[in-house]
BATI-361091 format. One record per atom (N, C-alpha, C): x, y, z. Coordinates in steps of 0.05 Angstrom, whole numbers, plus 5000, padded with zeros to 4 digits. Example, Ala and Ser with C-alpha at 12.3 -4.5 7.8 and 13.67 -1.06 7.14 Angstrom:
<lumses>
526448865156;524649105156;526449345156;525749555142;527349795143;525850015157;
</lumses>
This chain:
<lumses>
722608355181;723408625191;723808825168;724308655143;725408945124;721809025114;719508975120;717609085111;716909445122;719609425137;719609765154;720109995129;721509855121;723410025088;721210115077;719310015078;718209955052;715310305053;715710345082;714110635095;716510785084;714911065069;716411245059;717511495087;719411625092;719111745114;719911635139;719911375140;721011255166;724411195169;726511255147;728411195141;729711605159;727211735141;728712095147;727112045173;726111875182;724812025214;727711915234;728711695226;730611505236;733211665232;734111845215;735711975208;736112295225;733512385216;733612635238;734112565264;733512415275;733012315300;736412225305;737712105293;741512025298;742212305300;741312465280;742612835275;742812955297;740112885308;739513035339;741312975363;741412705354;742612645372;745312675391;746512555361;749312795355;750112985372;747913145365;747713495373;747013575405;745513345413;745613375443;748313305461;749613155452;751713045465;754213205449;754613315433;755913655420;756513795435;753713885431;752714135446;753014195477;752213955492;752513955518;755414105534;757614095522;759714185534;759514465526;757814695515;757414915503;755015155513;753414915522;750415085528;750715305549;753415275564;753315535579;755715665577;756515645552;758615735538;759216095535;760516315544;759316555529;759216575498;758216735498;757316785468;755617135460;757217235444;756317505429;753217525422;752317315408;750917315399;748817155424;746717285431;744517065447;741917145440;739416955443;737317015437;735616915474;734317225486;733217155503;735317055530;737517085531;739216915544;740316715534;739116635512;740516305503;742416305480;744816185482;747216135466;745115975438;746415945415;746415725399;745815455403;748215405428;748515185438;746515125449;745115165467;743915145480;740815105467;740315255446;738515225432;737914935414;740414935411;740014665381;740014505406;741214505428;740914205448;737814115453;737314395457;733714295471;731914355440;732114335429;731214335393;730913925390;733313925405;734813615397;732713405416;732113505436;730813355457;729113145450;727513185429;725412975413;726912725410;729812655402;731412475385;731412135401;731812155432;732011875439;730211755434;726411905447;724111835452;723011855428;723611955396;722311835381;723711565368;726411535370;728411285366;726611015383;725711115408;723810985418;721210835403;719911055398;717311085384;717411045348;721110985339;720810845318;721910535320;722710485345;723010185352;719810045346;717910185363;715810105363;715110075336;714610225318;714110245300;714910025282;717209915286;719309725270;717209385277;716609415299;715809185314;713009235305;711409365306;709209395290;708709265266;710909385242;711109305219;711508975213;712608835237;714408705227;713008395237;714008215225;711407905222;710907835250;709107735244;706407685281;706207385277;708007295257;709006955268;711406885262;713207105276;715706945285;715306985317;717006665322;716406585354;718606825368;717106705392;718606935407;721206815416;721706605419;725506525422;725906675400;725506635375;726506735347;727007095355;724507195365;724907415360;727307595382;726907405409;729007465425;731207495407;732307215404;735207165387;735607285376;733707395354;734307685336;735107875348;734108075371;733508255380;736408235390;738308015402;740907895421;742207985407;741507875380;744107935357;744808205349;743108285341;743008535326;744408775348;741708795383;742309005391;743808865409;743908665424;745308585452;747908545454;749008415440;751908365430;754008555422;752608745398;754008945390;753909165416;752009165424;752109385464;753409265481;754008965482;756408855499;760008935488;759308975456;762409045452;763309395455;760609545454;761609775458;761809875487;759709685503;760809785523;763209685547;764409425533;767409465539;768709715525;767709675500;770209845492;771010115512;768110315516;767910495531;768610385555;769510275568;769710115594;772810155596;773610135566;776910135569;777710345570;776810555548;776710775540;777110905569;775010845589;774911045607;777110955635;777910685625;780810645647;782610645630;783510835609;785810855592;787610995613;788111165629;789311265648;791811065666;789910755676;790610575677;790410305673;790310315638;790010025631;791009885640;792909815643;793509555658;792709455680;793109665705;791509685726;788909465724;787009615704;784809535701;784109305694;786109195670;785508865657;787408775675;788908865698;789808585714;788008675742;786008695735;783408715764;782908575779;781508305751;780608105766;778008195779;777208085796;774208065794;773008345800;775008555813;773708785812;772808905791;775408845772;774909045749;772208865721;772208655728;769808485723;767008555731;767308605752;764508825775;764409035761;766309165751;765209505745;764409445712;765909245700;764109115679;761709085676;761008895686;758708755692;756008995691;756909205713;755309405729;755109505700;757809635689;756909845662;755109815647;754809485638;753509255616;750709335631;749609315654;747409275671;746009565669;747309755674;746510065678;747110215652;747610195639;749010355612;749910505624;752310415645;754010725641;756310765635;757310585616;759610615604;760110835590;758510945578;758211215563;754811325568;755111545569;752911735571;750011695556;750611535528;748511495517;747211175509;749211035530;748610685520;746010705544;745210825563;742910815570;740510775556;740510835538;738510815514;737910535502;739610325508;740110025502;738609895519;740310005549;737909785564;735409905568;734010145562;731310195564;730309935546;731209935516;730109915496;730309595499;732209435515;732409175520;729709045533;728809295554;727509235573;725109255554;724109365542;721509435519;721309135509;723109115501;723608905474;722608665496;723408555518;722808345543;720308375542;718708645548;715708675546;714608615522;715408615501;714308625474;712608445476;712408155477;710407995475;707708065488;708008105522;705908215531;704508505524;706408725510;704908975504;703908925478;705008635463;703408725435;700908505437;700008345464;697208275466;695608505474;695808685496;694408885496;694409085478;695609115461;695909305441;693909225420;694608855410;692308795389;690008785407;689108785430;686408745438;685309075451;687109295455;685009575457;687409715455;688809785433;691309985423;690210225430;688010325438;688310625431;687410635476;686810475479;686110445514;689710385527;691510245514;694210175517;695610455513;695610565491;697110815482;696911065510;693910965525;692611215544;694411245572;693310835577;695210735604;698010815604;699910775581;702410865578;701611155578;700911255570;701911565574;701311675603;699511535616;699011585641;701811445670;702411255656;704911225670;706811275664;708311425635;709911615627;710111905638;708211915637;707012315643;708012325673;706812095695;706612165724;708812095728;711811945721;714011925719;715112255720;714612355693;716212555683;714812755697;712912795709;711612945736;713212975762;713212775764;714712695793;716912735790;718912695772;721912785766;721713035770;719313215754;719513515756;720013715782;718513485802;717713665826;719613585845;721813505832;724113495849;725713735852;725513895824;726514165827;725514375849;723014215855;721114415873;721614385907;723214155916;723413975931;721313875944;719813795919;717313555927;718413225917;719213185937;720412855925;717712655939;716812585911;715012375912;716412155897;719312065892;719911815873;721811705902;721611405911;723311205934;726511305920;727211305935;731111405937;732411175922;731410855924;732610685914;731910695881;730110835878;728710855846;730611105834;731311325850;731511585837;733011565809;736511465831;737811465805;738011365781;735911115781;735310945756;732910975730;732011225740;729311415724;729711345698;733111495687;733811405663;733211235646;733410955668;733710685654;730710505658;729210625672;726710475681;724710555656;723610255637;721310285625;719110445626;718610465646;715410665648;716211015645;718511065649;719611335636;719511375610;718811135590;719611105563;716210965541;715710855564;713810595549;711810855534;711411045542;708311095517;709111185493;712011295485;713411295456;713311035445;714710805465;714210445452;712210425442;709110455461;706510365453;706310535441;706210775431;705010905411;705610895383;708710685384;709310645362;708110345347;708010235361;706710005363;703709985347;702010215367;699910245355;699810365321;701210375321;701810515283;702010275273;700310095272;700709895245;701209995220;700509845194;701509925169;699110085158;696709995165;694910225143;694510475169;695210475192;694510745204;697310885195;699610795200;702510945186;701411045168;700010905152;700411025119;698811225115;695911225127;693611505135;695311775145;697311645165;698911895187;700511955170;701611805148;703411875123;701812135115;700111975099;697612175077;696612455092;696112435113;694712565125;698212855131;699712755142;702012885149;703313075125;703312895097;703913045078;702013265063;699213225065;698213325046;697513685069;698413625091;698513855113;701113905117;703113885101;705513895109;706414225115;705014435099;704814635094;704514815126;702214735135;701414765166;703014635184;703814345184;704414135202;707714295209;709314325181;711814415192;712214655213;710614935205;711115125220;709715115247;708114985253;706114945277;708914815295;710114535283;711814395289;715214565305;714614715288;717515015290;716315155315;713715255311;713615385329;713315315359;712615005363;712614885385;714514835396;717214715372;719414705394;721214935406;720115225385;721815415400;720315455421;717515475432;716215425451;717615245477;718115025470;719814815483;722314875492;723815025476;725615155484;726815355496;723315515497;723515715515;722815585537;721015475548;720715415573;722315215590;724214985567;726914945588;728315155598;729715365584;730015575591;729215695618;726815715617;725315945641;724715725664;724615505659;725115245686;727715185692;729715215670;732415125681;731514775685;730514685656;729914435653;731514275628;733514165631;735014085604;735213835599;733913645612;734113345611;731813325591;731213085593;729412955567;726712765585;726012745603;725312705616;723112905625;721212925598;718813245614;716813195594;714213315606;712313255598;711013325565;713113605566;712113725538;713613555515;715213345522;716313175494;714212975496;711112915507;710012805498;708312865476;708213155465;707413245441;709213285429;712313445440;713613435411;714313245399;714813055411;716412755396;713512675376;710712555378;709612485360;708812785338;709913065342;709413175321;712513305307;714013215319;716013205300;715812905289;715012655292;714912455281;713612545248;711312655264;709712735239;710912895221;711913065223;713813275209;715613125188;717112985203;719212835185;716612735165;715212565171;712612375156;712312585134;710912855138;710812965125;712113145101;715113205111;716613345092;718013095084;718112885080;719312765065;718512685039;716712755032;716412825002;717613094994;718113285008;720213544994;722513454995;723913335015;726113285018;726613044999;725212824992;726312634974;727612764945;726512854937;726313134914;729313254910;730413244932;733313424937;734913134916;736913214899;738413074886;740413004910;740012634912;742212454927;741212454950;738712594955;738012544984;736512244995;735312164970;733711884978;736611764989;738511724964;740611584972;741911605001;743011865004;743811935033;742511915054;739911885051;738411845077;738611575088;738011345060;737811125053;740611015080;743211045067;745610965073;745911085114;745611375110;745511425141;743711225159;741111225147;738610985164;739610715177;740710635153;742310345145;744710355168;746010475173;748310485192;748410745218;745510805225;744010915242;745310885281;744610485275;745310515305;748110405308;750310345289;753210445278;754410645304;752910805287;753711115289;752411245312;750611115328;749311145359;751611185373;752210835373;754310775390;756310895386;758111005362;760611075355;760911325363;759111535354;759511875357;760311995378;759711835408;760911875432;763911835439;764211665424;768211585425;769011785406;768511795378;769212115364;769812325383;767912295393;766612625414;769412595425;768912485449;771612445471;774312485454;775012355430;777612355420;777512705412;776012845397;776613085372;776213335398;774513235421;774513455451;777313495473;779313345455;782013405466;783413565443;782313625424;783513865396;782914155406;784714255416;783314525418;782114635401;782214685371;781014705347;778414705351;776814595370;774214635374;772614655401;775114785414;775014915443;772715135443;772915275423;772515655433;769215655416;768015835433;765215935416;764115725407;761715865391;758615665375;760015585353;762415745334;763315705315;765115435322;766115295341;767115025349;766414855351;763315015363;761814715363;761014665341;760014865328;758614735293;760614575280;763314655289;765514545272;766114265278;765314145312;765113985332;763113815311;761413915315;759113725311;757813515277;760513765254;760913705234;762813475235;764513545249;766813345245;765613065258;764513095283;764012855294;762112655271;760612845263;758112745245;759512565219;761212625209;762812615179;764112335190;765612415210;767412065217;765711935227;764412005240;763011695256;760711675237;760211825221;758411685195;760411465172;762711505171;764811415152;765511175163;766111225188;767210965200;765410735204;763210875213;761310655213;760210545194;760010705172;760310485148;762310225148;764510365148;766710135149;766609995160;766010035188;765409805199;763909665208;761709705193;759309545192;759309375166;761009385142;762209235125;763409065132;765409155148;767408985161;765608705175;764908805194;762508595208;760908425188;759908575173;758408395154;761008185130;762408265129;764408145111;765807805128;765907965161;766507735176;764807535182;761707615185;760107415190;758807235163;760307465142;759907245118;761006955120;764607105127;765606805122;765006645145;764706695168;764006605187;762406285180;761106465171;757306305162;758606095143;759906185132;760605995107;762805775114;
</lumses>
């Protein structure tokens, strides 16, 4: 797996992509915030949220990417077990934690439940909905289950695979659309689980997938030496993007036009990270953020909830920036720590 490192640009694509993230789940308590200043109707807030929109589905589309890179003979129990360790386990402890978090009102109540409060467990662990953004786990659980079967059709017609997925991604995020319209073409028992269902997600997977190591490295070459073009084309698409959530009154992540921005902000990062390496301490800082990436996934939402009872960052765009700094700074800090911590325990563990 560490042959991922070794692509220049995939560390800041992995990085921008936590930033964004961040910023959507920030921002969200703001976007219809007043504000002095607006552009077009739109707050700040509201701007950097749908700016942000790219961040789950290319997190997606650098999973793929990871699994691409990474050896085509380790077995698949092996690769399960990996996959248990790393993402399954650590998403079973956060989403008690959030589980508790959200019956703090009445803990006790709650841990003397018994099998109810075991049920609404269970369910959280099943649905990610312990918190707002562990949804993103069990998509990515469910990818990872497919992995064996998408990466035989992938090595036998990747660019016919990349098509099929986008064709069952697109008519997903179609059909969600025309609910605003009240054209419901999706079964009632499916609706509310859009979120969490693979085929909402799979053509970021397979497209990352299809990026083996010498086409990454062309989309490298090719991304940087246009970096000049690639960025502002890139700018001008998502304020594009941003206008037309706007004028649909469309703010979910779930739409058709993040099937271009996500692979060209992919590219973007690909590309400006040769300016950006350049910045003194930035290799380093990117390096260390990457490294404690999905840390800081899980963590930034419990930040959130705790520093959104400070009034100190109640009022205006100026709160949230202040919001979104602060959240960013601890749950970058902590998650260091305690991803040390973890590693320090399973040292001795092992030993």
């Amino acid at each position: 797996m560490n042959e991922v490192k070794k692509i220049e640009g995939l560390d800041f694509a992995r990085v921008v992509s936590m930033l964004a993230v961040v910023m959507i789940h920030v921002s969200s308590t703001y976007v219809h915030a007043p504000s002095r200043f607006l552009l077009g109707g739109m707050n700040l807030a509201f701007i950097l949220n749908q700016l942000s929109r790219f961040s789950v589905p290319m997190f997606i589309l650098l999973s793929g990417v990871s699994l691409g890179l990474s050896r085509s003979d380790l077995a698949w129990q092996d690769f399960y077990k990996h996959r248990l360790l790393k993402i399954g386990l650590p998403y079973i402890f956060w989403s008690l934690l959030y589980t508790l978090c959200n019956h703090r009102a009445d803990l006790a109540g709650f841990l003397s439940g018994g099998t109810a409060s075991l049920f609404l467990l269970l369910k959280s662990i099943l649905l990610g909905s312990a918190a707002d953004h562990l949804y993103f786990i069990v998509v990515i659980m469910q990818l990872y289950a497919l992995y064996p079967l998408l990466k035989k059709l992938v090595g036998a017609a990747p660019w016919e695979s990349v098509l099929i997925s986008f064709m069952l991604t697109y008519t997903v995020q179609k059909t969600f659309y025309f609910l605003k319209f009240g054209l419901d073409l999706i079964p009632g028992s499916i609706r509310p689980y859009l979120w969490l269902l693979f085929p909402t997600w799979i053509f970021y997977f397979v497209l990352g997938m299809v990026l083996t190591r010498p086409r990454l490295e062309r989309l490298q070459r090719f991304s940087s030496q246009r970096a000049a073009v690639l960025l502002p084309v890139t700018v001008v698409f998502s304020l594009l993007y941003v206008v037309n959530s706007y004028g649909t009154d469309s703010l979910n992540s779930i739409k058709t036009d993040l099937d271009l921005f996500v692979p060209l902000a992919f590219a973007c990062c690909l590309g400006t990270w040769g300016a950006v390496q350049r910045v003194p301490g930035a290799r380093t800082l990117i390096s260390v953020l990457s490294g404690h990436s999905m840390t800081i996934y899980f963590l930034h939402v419990l930040v959130l909830y705790c520093f959104r009872r400070l009034p100190f960052f109640s009022t205006g765009m100026r709160g949230m920036l202040l919001m979104y700094a602060a959240v960013l700074v601890v749950s970058s800090v902590t998650a260091v720590l305690l991803d040390q911590l973890f590693s320090a325990a399973g040292g001795r563990a092992a030993g």
